[in-house]
C-alpha positions as CSV (number, residue, x, y, z in Angstrom):
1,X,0.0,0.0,0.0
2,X,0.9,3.5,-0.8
3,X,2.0,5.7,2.2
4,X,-0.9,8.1,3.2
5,X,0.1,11.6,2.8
6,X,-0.5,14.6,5.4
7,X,-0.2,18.4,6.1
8,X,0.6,20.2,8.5
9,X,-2.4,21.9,8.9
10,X,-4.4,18.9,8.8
11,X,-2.2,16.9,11.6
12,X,-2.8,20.5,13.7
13,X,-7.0,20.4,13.0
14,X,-6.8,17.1,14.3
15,X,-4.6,18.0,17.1
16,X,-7.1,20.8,17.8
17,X,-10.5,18.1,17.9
18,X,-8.2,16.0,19.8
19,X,-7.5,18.0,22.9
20,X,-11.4,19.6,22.6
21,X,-12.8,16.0,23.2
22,X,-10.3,15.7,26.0
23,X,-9.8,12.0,26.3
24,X,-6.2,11.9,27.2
25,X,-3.6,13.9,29.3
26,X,-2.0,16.8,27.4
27,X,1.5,15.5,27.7
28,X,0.2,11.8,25.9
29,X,-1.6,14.0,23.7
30,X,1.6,16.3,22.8
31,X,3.4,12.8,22.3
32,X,0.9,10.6,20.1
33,X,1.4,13.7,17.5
34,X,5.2,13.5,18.1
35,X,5.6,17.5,18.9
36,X,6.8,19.1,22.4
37,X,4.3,20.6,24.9
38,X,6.0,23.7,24.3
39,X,4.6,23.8,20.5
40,X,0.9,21.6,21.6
41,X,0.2,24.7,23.8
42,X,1.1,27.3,21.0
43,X,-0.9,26.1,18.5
44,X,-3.8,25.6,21.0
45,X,-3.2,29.5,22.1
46,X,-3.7,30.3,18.3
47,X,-6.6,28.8,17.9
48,X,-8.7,30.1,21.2
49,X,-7.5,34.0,20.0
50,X,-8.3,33.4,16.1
51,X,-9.7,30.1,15.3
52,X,-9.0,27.7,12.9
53,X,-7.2,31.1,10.8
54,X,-4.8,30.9,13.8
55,X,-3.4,27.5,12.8
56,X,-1.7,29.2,9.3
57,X,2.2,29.1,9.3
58,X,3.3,32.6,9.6
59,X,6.0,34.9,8.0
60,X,9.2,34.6,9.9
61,X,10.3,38.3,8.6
62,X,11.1,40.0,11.5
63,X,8.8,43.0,11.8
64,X,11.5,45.7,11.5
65,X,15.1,46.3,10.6
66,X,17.3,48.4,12.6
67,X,18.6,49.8,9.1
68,X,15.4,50.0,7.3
69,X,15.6,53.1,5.2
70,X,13.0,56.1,5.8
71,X,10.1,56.3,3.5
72,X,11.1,59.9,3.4
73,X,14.3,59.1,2.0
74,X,13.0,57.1,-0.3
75,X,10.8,59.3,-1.6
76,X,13.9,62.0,-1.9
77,X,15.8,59.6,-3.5
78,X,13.5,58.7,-6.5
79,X,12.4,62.0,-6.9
80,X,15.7,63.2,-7.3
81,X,16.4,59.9,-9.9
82,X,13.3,61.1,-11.8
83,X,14.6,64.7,-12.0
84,X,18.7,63.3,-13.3
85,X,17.5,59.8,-15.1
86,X,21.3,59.5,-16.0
87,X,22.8,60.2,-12.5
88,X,23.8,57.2,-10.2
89,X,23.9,56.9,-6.8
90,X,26.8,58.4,-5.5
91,X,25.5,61.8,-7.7
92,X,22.3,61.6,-6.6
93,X,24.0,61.6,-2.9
94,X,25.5,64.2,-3.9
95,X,23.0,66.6,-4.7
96,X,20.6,65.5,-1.5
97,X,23.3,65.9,1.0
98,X,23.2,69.6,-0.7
99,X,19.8,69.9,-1.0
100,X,18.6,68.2,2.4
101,X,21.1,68.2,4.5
102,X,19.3,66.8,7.6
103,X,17.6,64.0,5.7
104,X,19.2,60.8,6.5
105,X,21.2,59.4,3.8
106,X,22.3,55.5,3.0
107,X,25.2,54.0,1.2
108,X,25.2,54.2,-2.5
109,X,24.6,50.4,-3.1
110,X,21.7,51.1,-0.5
111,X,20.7,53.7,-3.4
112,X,21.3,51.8,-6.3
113,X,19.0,49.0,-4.8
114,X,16.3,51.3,-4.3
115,X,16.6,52.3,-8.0
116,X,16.8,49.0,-9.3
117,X,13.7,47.5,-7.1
118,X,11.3,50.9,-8.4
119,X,12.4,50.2,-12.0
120,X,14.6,53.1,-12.4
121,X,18.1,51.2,-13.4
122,X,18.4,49.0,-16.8
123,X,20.6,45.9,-16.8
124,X,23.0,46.5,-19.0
125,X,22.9,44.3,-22.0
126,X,25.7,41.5,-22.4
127,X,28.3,42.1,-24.5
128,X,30.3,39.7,-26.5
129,X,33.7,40.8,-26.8
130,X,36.6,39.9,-29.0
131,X,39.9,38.3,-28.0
132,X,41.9,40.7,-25.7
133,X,45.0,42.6,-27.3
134,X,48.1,41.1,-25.8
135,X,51.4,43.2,-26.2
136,X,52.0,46.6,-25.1
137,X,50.8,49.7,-27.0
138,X,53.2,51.7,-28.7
139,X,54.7,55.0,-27.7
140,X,54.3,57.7,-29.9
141,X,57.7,58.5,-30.3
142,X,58.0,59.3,-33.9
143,X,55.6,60.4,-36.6
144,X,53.8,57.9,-38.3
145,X,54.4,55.4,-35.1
146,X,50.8,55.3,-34.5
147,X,47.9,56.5,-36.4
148,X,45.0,56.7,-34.4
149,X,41.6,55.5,-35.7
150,X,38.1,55.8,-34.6
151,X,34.3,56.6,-35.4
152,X,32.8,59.7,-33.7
153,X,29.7,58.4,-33.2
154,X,26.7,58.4,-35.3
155,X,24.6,61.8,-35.5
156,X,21.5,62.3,-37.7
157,X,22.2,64.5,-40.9
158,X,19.1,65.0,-43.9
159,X,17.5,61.9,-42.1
160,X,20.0,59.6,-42.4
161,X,23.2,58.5,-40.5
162,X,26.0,60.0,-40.3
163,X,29.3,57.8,-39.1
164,X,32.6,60.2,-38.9
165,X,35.8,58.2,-39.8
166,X,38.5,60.1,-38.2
167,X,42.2,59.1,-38.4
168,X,44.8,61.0,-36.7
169,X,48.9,60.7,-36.3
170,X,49.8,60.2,-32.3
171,X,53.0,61.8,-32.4
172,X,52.0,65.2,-33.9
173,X,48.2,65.2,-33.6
174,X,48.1,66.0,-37.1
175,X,44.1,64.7,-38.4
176,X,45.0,62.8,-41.8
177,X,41.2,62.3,-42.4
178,X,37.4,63.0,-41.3
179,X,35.3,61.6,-43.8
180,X,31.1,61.2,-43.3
181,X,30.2,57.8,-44.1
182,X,26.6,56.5,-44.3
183,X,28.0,53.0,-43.0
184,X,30.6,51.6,-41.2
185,X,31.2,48.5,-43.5
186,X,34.8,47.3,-43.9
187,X,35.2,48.3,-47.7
188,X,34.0,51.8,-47.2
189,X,36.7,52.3,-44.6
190,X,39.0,50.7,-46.4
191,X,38.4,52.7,-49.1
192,X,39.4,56.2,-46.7
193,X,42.5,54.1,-45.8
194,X,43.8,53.3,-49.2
195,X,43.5,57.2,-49.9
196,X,45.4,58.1,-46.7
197,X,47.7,55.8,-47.3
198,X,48.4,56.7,-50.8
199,X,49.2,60.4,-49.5
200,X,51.0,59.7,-46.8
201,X,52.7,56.8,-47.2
202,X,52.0,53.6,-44.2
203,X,52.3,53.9,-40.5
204,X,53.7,50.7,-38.2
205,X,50.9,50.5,-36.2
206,X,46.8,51.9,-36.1
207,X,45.2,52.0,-32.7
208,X,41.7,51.4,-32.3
209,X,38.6,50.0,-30.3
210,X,37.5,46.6,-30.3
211,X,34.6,47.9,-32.5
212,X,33.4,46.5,-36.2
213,X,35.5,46.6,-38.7
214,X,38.5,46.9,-36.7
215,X,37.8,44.0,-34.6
216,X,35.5,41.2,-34.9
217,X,34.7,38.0,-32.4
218,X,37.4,35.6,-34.3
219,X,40.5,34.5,-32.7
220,X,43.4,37.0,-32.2
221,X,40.1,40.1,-32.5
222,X,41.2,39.8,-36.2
223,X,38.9,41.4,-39.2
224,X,39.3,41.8,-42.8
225,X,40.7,45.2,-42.1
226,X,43.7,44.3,-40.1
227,X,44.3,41.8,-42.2
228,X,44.5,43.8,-45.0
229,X,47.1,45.8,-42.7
230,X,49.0,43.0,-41.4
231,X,49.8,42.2,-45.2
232,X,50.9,46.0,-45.4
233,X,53.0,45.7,-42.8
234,X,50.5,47.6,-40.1
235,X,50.4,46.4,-37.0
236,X,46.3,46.6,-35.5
237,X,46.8,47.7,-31.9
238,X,43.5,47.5,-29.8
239,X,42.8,49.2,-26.5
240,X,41.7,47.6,-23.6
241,X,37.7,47.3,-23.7
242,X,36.3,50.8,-21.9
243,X,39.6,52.3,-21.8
244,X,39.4,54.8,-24.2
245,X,41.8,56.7,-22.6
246,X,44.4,55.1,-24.0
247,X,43.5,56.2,-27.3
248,X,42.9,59.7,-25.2
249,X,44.9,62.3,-28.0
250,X,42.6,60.9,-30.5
251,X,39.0,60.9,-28.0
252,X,40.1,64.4,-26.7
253,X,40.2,65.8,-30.9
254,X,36.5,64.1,-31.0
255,X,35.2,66.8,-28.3
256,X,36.9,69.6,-30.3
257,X,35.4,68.3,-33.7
258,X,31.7,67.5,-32.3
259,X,31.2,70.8,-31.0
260,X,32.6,72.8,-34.4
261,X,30.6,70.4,-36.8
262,X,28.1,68.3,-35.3
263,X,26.3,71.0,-32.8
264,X,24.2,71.4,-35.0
265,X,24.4,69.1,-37.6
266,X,24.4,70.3,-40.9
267,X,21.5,70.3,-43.6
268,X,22.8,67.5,-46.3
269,X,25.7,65.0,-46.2
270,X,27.9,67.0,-48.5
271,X,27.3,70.2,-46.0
272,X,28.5,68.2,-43.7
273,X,31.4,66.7,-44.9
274,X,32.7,70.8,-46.1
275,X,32.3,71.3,-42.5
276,X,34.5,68.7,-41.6
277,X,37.0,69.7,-44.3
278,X,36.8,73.3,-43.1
279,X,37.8,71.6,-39.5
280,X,40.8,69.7,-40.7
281,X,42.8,72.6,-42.2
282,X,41.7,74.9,-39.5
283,X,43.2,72.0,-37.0
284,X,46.1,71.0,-38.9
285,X,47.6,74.6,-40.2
286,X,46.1,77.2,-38.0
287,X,45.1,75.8,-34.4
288,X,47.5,76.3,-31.8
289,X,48.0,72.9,-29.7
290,X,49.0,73.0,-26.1
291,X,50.6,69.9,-26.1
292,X,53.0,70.9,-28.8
293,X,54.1,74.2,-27.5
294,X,51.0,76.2,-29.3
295,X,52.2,75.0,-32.4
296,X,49.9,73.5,-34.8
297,X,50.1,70.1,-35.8
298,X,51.1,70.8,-39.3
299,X,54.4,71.6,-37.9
300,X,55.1,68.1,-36.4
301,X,54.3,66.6,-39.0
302,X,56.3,64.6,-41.7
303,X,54.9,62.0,-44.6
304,X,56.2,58.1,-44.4
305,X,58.4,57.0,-46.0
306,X,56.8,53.7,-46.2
307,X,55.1,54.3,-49.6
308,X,51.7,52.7,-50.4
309,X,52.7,49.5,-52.3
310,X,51.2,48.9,-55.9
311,X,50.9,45.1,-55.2
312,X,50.1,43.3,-51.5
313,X,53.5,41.8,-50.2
314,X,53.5,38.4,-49.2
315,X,53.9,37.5,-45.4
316,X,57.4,35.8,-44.4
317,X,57.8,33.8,-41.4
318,X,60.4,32.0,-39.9
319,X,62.2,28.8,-41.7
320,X,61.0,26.6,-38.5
321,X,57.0,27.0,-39.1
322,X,54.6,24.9,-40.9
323,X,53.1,27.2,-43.9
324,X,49.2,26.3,-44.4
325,X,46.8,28.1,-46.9
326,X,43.4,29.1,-45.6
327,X,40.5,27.8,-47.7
328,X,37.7,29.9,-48.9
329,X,35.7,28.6,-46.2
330,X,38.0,29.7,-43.1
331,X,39.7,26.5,-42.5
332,X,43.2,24.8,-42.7
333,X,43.9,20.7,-42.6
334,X,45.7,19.6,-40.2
335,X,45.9,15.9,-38.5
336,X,43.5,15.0,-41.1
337,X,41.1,17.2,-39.5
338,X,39.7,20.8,-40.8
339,X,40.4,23.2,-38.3
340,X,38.0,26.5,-39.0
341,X,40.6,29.8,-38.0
342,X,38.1,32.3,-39.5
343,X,36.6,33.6,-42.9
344,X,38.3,37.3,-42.8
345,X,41.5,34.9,-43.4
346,X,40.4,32.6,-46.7
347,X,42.9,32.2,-49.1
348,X,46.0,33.9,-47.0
349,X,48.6,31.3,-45.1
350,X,48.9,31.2,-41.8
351,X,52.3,29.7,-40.3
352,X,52.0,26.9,-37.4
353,X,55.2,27.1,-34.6
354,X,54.9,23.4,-33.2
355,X,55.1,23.9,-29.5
356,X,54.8,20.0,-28.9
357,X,53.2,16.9,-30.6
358,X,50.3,17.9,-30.3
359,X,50.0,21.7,-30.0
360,X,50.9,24.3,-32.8
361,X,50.8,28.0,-32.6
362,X,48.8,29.3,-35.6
363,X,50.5,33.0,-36.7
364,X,49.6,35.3,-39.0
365,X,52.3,37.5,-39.5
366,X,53.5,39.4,-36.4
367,X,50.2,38.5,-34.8
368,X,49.8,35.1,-32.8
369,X,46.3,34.0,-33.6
370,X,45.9,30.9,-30.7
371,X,46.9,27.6,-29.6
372,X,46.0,24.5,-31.5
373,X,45.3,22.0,-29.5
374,X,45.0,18.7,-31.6
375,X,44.4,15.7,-29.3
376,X,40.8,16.7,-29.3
377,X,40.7,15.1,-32.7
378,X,42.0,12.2,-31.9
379,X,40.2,9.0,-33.1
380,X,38.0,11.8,-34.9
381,X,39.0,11.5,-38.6
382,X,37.6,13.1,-41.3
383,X,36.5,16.3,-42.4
384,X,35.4,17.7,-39.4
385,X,35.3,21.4,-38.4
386,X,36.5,22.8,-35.0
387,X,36.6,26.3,-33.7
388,X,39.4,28.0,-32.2
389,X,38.0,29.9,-28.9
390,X,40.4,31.7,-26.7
391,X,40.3,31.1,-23.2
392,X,42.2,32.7,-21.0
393,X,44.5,33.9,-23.4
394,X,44.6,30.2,-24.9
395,X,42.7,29.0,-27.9
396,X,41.3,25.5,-27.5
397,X,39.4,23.6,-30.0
398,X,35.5,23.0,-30.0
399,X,33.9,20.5,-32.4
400,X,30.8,21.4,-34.6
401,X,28.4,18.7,-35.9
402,X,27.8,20.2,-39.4
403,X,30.8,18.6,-41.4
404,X,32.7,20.3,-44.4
405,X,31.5,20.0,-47.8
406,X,34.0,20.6,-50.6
C-alpha cells in the first residue's frame, strides 16, 4: 500500500479536535502527534484568539530592521532619480546631502537598490567581446608610429546617419582624415584608408577600439581590415575594452570636432562633410596645440616613407614554421582534420610554430592568432570542423556537428 500523505495543517486540526474531546492527558496527547508541549500549547493559544485562521504558518520576517531606510528618504531619492534619469547613486548623494542636509542618507549600493527595485536602473545588455589585445601599446615616439583611428559616433544629418571616420597621427596630432560615411562597413573604410595611405605613405601600427570593422569575435580580434594591414606591414593595436583613454589624444580631438561640426548638424551630407574639411585645415595649419608648445600640428608633421605598395606583399615567417593556406571557407587541414581559423583569413597562409606533438601555434604574421590543440581530434578523422576559442588567453578547440562539404 501506498503511504498516506498529510499536512501540516491537517495533523494540527486534528490536534485541535483531539484535545477539545479531552480524552487523554496533554503531555500523551503532545506525544501521540510527536511534537513538544511547548509547540501543543502554542498552536492551542492560536486557535482560542483566532480560530482555525490561527493554525496558518506565519512569515518569519522580523517585523522591523534596525537599518530599514525612511520612506522619506525614499521618496527624496527617487524623486531626485526622476529629475537626473542619467545620474547614479553616488551623484544623486551628492545633490541630496546639498539639498537636504538633515535628511538621513544611505550608502550608495543602498541607493542603487532602491533604484533597481522601483524600475529606475536597466541591466546593462551583455556584451560579446573579441579576443583581448596582448602586447604593449606603442609610444608615440616618432611620426607615423601610430595613427589613431576611430568613429565619432553616429549623428543624424538630412535623415539619415552620419558615421565620422576620423584618423589622426599620435605623435604630432596631425588629423589625416574626417570623412562622413553613411556605413561603417569594412570596404568603405577601407576605401578612406587606401587614400590616406596613398598620401601619406604607411604607418607601423593603427590604434583602435574593439569595434566593427577593426575587430570582430574571431581569434586573435582579427577582421578583414587588419588583415589587410598586417599584409601592409601595419600592426592593429587595440585598446583595452572601456579604456578609451588610452586612445585619449585621438578621443580628446572628438570633443573639439563635435562641438565645431556636429552641434548642430548640418542640412545634407555634402554640407557636412565641407564642414568637416573646413575643420581639418583649421586643426592641422592654424590651431594652436597645447601639447605641442601652441604649435599646430602641421608643424610636427612629416609623410612616411613607407610608400603605399602597388601590389600586396606576401607575409614571411620563420624557416621553422609549418606554412598552411586558408580555404575559402576559413579552414586549414591539419591531422586530417579541418580546423575552421576564420573567414576574414580565406585564401592567405597562416604559419603553425609546433610547441609539442600535439600543440601548434597558428600566426599570422607578427600577430599570434591561438593555440592549437589537436588531441581533441584524436580518433576523430575526417573532415570535421573545430573552432578556435580563446580562453584565458589560450585557444582550444571546440567541435561542430555540421561537417565540411567541398
Amino acid at each position: 500500500m501506498p503511504w498516506n500523505e498529510t499536512k501540516p495543517m491537517n495533523e494540527r486540526v486534528k490536534f485541535l479536535a483531539a484535545y477539545l474531546a479531552d480524552e487523554v492527558s496533554f503531555s500523551e496527547l503532545c506525544a501521540s502527534f510527536g511534537i513538544s508541549r511547548k509547540t501543543g500549547y502554542k498552536w492551542v493559544e492560536r486557535y482560542e484568539q483566532s480560530g482555525v485562521t490561527g493554525l496558518v504558518d506565519r512569515s518569519r520576517a522580523p517585523h522591523g530592521h534596525p537599518h530599514q531606510v525612511q520612506d522619506v528618504t525614499v521618496k527624496a531619492i527617487l524623486a531626485a532619480r526622476r529629475k537626473h534619469p542619467r545620474w547614479g547613486p553616488r551623484k544623486l548623494l551628492v545633490i541630496l546631502r546639498r539639498q537636504q542636509p538633515e535628511l538621513p542618507l544611505p550608502v550608495a549600493s543602498t541607493v542603487g537598490d532602491i533604484l533597481r527595485k522601483n524600475g529606475l536602473v536597466r541591466r546593462a545588455r551583455p556584451r560579446r567581446r573579441s579576443s583581448p589585445y596582448g602586447d604593449r601599446l606603442r609610444t608615440y615616439d616618432a611620426p607615423n608610429a601610430v595613427w589613431c583611428a576611430d568613429f565619432k559616433g553616429h549623428f543624424p544629418v538630412d535623415g539619415k546617419r552620419c558615421h565620422p571616420l576620423t584618423i589622426s597621427d599620435g605623435f604630432s596630432r596631425y588629423l589625416i582624415r574626417c570623412e562622413a560615411l553613411r556605413r561603417p562597413m569594412s570596404e568603405y573604410v577601407q576605401e578612406v584608408f587606401e587614400s590616406a595611405f596613398r598620401e601619406y605613405g604607411l604607418p607601423d601600427a593603427i590604434r583602435t577600439d574593439n569595434g566593427a570593422p577593426f575587430s570582430t569575435l574571431a581569434p586573435g580580434g582579427l577582421s578583414r581590415l587588419a588583415v589587410w594591414w598586417i599584409r601592409l606591414g601595419i600592426r592593429p593595436e587595440r585598446i583595452m575594452p572601456g579604456r578609451p583613454d588610452q586612445n585619449g589624444r585621438h578621443e580628446r580631438m572628438h570633443r573639439t570636432l563635435k562641438a565645431e561640426t556636429a552641434k548642430p548638424p548640418r542640412a545634407s551630407f555634402q554640407a557636412q562633410q565641407r564642414a568637416f574639411d573646413r575643420f581639418q585645415r583649421e586643426y592641422n595649419h592654424v590651431r594652436p596645440h597645447e601639447a605641442l608648445g601652441l604649435a599646430h600640428p602641421a608643424s610636427a608633421y612629416a609623410r612616411s616613407r613607407r610608400a603605399f605598395p602597388r601590389r600586396l606583399p606576401e607575409l614571411e615567417y620563420p624557416s621553422h614554421y609549418r606554412l598552411e593556406r586558408v580555404y575559402p571557407n576559413g579552414v586549414i587541414s591539419l591531422a586530417a582534420t579541418q580546423w575552421y581559423l576564420s573567414n576574414c583569413l580565406e585564401g592567405e597562409v597562416v604559419g603553425l610554430e609546433e610547441v609539442d606533438d600535439q600543440r601548434w601555434k597558428v600566426h599570422f604574421g607578427p600577430i599570434e592568432v591561438g593555440l592549437l590543440d589537436v588531441r581533441n581530434a584524436k580518433g576523430r578523422r575526417g573532415r570535421q570542423f573545430a573552432v578556435l576559442v580563446r580562453n584565458d588567453g589560450e585557444i582550444t578547440n571546440r567541435r561542430r556537428r555540421r561537417r565540411y562539404k567541398q
